[in-house]
C-alpha positions in Angstrom: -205.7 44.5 -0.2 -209.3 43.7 0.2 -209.5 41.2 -1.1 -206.4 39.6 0.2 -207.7 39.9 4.6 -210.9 40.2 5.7 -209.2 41.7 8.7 -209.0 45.5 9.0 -205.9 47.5 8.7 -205.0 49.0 12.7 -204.1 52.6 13.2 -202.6 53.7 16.6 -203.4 57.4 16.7 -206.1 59.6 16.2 -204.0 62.8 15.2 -204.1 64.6 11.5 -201.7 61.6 10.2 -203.5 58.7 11.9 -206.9 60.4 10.2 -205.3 60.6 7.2 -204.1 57.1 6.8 -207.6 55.8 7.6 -209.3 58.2 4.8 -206.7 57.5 2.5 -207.1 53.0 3.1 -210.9 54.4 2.7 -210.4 55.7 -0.4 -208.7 52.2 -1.8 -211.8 50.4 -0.3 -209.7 49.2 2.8 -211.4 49.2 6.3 -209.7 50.6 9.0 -210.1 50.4 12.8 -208.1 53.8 14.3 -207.4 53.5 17.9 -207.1 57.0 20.0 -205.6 56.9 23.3 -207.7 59.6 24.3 -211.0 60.1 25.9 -212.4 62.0 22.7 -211.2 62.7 19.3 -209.7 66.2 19.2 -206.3 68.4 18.4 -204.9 71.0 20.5 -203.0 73.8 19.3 -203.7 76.6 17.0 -202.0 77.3 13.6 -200.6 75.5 11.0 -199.2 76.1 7.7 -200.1 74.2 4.7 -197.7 74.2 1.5 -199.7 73.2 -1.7 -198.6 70.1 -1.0 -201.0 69.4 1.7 -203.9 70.8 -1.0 -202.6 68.0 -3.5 -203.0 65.2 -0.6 -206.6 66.3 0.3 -207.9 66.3 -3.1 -206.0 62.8 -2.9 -208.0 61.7 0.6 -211.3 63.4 -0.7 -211.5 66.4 1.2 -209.8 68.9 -0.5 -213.2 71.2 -0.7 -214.2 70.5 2.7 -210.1 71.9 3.3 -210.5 74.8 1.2 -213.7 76.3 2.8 -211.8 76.7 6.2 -208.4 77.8 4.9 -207.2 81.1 5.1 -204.9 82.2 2.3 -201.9 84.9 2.2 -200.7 86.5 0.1 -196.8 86.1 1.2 -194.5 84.6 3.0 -192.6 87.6 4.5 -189.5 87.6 6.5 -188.5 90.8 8.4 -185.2 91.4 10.5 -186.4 91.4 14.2 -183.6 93.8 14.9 -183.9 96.6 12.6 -187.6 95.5 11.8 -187.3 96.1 8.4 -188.5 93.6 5.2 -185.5 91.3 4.4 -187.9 89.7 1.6 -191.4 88.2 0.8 -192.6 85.5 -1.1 -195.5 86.2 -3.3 -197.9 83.6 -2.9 -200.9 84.9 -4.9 -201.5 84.2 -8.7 -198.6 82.9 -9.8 -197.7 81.1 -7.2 -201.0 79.2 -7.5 -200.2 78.6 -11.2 -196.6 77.3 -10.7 -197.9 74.8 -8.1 -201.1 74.0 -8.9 -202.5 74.8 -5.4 -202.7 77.7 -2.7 -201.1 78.1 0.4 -202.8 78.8 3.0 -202.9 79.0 7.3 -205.1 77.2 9.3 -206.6 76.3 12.7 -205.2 72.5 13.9 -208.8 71.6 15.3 -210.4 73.2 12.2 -208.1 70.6 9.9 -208.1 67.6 12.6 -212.3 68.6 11.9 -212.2 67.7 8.2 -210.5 64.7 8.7 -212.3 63.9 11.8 -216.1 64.4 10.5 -214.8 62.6 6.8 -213.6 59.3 9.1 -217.4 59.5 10.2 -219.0 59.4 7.3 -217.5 56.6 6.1 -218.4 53.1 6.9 -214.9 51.6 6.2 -213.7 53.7 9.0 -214.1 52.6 13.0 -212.8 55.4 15.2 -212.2 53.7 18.9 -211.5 56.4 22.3 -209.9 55.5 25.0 -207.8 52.7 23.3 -204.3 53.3 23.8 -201.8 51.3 22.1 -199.1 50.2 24.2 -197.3 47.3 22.0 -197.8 44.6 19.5 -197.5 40.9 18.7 -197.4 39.4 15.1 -197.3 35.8 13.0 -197.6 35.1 9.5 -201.0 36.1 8.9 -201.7 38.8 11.2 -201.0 41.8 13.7 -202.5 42.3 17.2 -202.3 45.4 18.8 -201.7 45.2 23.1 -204.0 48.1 24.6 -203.2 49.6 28.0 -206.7 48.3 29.1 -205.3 44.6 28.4 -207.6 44.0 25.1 -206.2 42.9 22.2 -207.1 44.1 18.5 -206.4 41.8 15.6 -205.9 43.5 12.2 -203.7 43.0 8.9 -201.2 45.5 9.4 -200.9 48.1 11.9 -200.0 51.6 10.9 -198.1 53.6 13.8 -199.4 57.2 13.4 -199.0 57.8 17.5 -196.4 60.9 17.5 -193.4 61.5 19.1 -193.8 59.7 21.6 -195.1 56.5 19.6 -195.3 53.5 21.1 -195.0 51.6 18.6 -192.0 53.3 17.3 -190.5 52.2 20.4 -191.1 48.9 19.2 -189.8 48.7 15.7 -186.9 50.9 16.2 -185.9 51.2 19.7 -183.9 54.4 19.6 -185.0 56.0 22.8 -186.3 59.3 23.7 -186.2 61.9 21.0 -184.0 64.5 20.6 -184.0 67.9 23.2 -183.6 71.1 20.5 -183.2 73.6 23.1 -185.6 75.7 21.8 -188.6 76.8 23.3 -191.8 77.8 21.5 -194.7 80.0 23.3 -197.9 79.9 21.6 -200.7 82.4 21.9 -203.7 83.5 19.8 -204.7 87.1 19.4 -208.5 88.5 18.7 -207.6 90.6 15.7 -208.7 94.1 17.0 -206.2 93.7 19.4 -203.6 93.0 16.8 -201.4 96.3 16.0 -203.3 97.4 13.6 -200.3 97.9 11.2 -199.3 94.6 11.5 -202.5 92.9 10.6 -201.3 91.6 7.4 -202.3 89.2 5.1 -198.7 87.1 5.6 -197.2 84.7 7.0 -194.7 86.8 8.6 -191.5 85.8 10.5 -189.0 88.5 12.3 -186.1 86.9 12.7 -183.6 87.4 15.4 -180.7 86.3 17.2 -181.8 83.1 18.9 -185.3 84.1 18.5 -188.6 84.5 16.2 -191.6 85.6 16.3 -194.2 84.4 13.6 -197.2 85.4 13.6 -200.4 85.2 10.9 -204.3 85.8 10.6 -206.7 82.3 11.1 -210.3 81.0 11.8 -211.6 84.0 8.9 -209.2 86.3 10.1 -211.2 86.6 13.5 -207.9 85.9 15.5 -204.0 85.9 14.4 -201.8 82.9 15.7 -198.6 84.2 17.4 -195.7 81.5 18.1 -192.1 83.3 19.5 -189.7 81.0 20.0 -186.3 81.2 21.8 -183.2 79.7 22.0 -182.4 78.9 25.5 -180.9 75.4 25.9 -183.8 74.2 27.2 -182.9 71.2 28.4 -186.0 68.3 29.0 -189.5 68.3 26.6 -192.1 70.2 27.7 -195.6 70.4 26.6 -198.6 72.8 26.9 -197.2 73.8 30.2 -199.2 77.7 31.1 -196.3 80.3 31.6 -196.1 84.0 32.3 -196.0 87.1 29.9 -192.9 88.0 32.2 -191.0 84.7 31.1 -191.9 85.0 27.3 -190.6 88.3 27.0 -187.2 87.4 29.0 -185.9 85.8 25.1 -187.0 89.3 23.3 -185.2 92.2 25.0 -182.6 92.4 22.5 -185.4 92.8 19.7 -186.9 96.1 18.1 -189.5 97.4 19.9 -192.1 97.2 17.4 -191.2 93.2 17.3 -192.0 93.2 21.4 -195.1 94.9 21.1 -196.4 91.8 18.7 -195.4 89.8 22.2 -197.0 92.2 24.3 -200.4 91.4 23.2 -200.5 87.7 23.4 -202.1 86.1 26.4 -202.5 83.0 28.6 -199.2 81.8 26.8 -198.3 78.1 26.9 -194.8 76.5 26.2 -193.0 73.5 24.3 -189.7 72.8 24.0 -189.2 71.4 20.7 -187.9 68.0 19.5 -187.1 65.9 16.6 -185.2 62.6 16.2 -182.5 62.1 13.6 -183.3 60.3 10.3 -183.8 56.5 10.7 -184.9 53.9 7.9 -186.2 51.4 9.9 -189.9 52.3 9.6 -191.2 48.7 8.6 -191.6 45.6 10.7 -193.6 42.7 9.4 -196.7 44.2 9.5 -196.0 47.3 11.3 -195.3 50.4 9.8 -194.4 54.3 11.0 -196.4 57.0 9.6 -195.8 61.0 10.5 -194.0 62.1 13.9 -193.7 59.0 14.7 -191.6 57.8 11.8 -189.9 61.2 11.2 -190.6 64.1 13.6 -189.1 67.3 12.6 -188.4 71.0 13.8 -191.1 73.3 13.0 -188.9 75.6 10.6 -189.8 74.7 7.2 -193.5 74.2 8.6 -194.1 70.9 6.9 -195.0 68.4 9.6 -198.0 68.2 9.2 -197.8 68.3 5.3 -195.2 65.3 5.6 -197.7 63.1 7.8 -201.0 64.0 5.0 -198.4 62.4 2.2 -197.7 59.4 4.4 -201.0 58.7 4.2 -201.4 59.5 0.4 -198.1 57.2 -0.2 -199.4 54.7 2.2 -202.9 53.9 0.5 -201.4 53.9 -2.5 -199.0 51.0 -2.1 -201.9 48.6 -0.7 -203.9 49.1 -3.2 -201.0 49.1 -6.1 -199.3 45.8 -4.2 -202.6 44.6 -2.9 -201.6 41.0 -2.4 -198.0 41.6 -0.9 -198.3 43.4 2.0 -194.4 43.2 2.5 -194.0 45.0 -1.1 -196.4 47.2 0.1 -194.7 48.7 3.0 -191.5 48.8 1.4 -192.6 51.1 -1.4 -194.1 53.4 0.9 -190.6 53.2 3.3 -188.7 53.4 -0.1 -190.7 56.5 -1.7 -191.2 58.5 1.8 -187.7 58.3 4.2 -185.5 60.3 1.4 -187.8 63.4 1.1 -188.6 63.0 4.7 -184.9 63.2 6.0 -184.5 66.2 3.8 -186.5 67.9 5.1 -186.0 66.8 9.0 -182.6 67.9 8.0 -183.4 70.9 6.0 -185.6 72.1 9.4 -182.5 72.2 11.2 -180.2 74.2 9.2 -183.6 76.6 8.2 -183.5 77.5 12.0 -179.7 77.8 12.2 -179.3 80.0 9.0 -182.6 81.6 8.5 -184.5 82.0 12.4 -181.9 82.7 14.6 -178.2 83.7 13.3 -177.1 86.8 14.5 -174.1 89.5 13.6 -171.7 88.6 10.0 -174.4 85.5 10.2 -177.5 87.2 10.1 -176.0 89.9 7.4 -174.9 87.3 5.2 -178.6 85.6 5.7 -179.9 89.2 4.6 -178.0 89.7 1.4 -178.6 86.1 0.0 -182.0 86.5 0.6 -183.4 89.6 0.0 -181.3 89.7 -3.6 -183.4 86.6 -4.3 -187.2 87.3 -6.3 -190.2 85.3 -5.7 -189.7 83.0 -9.0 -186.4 82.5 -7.5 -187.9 80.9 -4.8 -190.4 79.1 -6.5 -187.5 77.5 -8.3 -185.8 76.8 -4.7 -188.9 75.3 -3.6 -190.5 73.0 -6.0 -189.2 69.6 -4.8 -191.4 70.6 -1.7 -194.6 72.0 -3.4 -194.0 70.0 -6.2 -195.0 66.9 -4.5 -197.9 64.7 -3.7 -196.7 61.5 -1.4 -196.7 59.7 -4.4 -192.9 61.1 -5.9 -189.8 61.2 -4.2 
């Protein structure tokens, strides 16, 4: 790929995807120009989870110690009944978990993982990160890509990569399919200092109490000097929201029917914020010309099977591959990448979905059914259910 442009590939977005991409072209010796529509380089948020998956794509990228150091690992993945507050199940992720997929899984903080990425982009001089550079459209010919900025300047590059979320511009572009998709669920996110945790809830888990139309997860971060808490609640919501600040009084209004150890967990979260959540159906058209979809913008997903993120880093794995493998044929490039990447990424928009129907929030006969398939299940059982996900690298369908 080179060798074939002396123009740089463009990335529109400066988030963990659009990062990614850029290490990843890196990597293949491909210079990159990323272009953040922001005044600074940063991430909101606070917790994610990370599925070996993600481990096998940053030892792809090159940061995969750097990733490690600021991880924090549990030791399961346990689901309790937010009614009856009683284990349903857990998921031992210790030992041989580790052995069956050849990596952890772990939590971390957004910013501390957008921070690896972030400081791994400046190190390298393939890489030109650009602020304030908002990508509104773009124009193409035979030879080449510019991408429009809000400011009225035009970047000329090879290809351009569309790693600007779910509200991409550029998807708007290639696929044209509107606004995305209104759940009806609303998530409220907090962080809690861990000494004011209940301190017999201050386990090493990522732990989710299911309930009707409701969850709560919550799980330690940042060295375990804080634990994430995200509820959400199922309240036909009905336009996107994001970040907005929102009372204790209103989070709690979606948790009176659950036990009361369950509300205490929400009881101790503070200076709450909201998002109602979206997604977008599966769509193949992530490729024209030039221009390609990478992470929420080609495939946003519900947060249930906690693989966003994951899905975005093995875009980027997928996508540095092809350029380098097809070097000379951009065209073949991009369509290995669509080829290899919108199957497993529709499962598992789709499989986000039904996770939140049958697993989060059923209630009555639903939820008991939920109950006695799962907690009859062991942990190799679920390894076995789970190795497509874990399994893979970007790089395998």
């Amino acid at each position: 790929m080179a060798a074939a442009s002396t123009r740089p590939v463009l990335i529109a977005g400066g988030g963990i995807g659009g990062l990614a991409a850029a290490l990843g072209l890196a990597q293949k010796g491909i210079r990159s120009i990323l272009l953040e529509k922001a005044a600074a380089l940063g991430e909101i948020g606070a917790g994610i989870q990370l599925g070996p998956n993600a481990f096998h794509a940053f030892d792809y990228l090159g940061v995969g110690e750097a990733a490690r150091g600021m991880a924090v690992y549990v030791d399961q993945l346990r689901l309790m009944d937010a009614l009856t507050a009683e284990e349903i199940t857990h998921v031992d992720l210790r030992d041989a978990f580790r052995i069956r997929f050849g990596n952890p899984y772990a939590v971390v903080h957004r910013g501390d993982l957008h921070g690896v990425l972030l400081n791994a982009c400046r190190d390298h001089e393939l890489i030109e990160l650009r602020v304030n550079s908002e990508v509104t459209g773009y124009d193409q010919d035979g030879s080449s890509v510019t991408a429009r900025l809000v400011s009225g300047e035009r970047v000329a590059g090879s290809l351009l990569i569309g790693a600007d979320g779910l509200w991409s511009n550029i998807r708007k572009q290639v696929i044209g399919d509107g606004a995305p998709r209104v759940s009806g669920h609303t998530t409220y996110r907090s962080v809690i200092p861990t000494d004011e945790m209940p301190e017999d809830l201050r386990w090493n888990a990522a732990t989710l109490w299911a309930g009707p139309k409701c969850h709560i997860v919550h799980y330690p971060l940042s060295g375990w000097k804080v634990f994430n808490l995200v509820v959400t609640y199922h309240n036909d919501a009905p336009e996107p929201v994001a970040g907005q600040p929102v009372s204790d009084e209103e989070v709690m209004q979606g948790f009176r029917h659950v036990h009361a150890r369950a509300q205490n967990i929400i009881r101790h979260g503070k200076n709450w914020r909201l998002w109602v959540l979206c997604d977008r159906d599966p769509n193949e058209r992530w490729i024209d010309g030039r221009v390609a979809l990478l992470g929420d913008a080609a495939h946003p997903m519900m947060q249930y099977f906690a693989q966003g993120a994951c899905m975005a880093l093995e875009d980027a794995v997928c996508l540095s591959h092809m350029l380098d493998a097809h070097a000379s044929d951009h065209a073949a490039a991009l369509e290995r990448y669509r080829t290899q990447r919108f199957a497993r990424t529709a499962r598992v928009q789709l499989l986000s979905r039904a996770i939140g129907e049958h697993i989060y929030h059923p209630a009555g006969e639903h939820a008991r059914l939920r109950n006695a398939i799962m907690s009859a299940k062991t942990s190799e059982d679920y390894y076995d259910d789970l190795a497509w996900i874990y399994g893979g690298t970007g790089l395998a369908s």
